[in-house]
N, C-alpha and C positions, 0 to 999 in steps of 0.2 A: 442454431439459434443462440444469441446471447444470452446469458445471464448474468443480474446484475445485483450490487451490493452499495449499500452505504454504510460507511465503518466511521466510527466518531474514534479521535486520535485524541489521549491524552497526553499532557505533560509528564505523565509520572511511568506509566507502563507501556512499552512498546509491545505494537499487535501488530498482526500479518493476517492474510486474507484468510477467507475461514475453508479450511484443506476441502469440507464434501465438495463446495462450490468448484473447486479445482478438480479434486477426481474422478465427480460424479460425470461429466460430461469430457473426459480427458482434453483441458483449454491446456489451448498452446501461446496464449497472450491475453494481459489485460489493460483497457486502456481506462486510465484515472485521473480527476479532476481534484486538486485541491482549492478547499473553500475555506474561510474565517481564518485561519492562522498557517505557518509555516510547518512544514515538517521537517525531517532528518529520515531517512531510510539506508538499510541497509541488504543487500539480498543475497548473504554467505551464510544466514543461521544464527548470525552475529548481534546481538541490540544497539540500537543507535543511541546516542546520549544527544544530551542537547548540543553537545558539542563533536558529538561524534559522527561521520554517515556523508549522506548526500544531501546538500541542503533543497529545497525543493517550496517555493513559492509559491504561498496563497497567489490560485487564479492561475497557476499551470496546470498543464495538460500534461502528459507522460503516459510512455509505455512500458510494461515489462513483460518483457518474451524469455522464452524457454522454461518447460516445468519447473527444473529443479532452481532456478531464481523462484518465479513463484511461490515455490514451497517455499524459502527461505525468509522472502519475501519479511521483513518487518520494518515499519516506523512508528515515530513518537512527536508528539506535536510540537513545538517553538515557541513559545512564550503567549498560548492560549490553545483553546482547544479546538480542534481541526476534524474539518468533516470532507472523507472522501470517498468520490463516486467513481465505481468501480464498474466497468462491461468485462465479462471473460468471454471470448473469443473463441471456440471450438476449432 
């Protein structure tokens, strides 16, 4: 069974998905919707800047598979604040 998250994306501090939700049920994929603003991610452990990462479009859909991306897993929002909805994938 899935479980799911909404994570609010600031401008200012990059966040990554919250680890129990990943280890508690060992997910092997999550799939994400961004809302309201643009993001930047990154998935080496690495912080995204506003200028740095994967740029990624309010109103896209996306995946990230394999744990240790997961883990690593971090974005930061684009010139507002961004909310995205997260399934993990068992």
């Amino acid at each position: 069974m899935a479980t799911h998250e909404a994570i609010t994306v600031t401008t200012t501090t990059p966040i990554g998905f919250t680890l129990t939700k990943i280890t508690e049920r060992l997910v092997t994929d999550a799939f994400c919707t961004v809302e309201d603003a643009d993001i930047r991610f990154l998935h080496t452990g690495d912080n995204p800047t506003s200028s740095v990462g994967h740029l990624i479009p309010k109103g896209t859909t996306f995946k990230v598979a394999n744990f240790n991306h997961l883990r690593k897993f971090r974005m930061i929002g684009i010139g507002g604040i961004a909310k995205v909805s997260v399934s993990f994938n068992p």
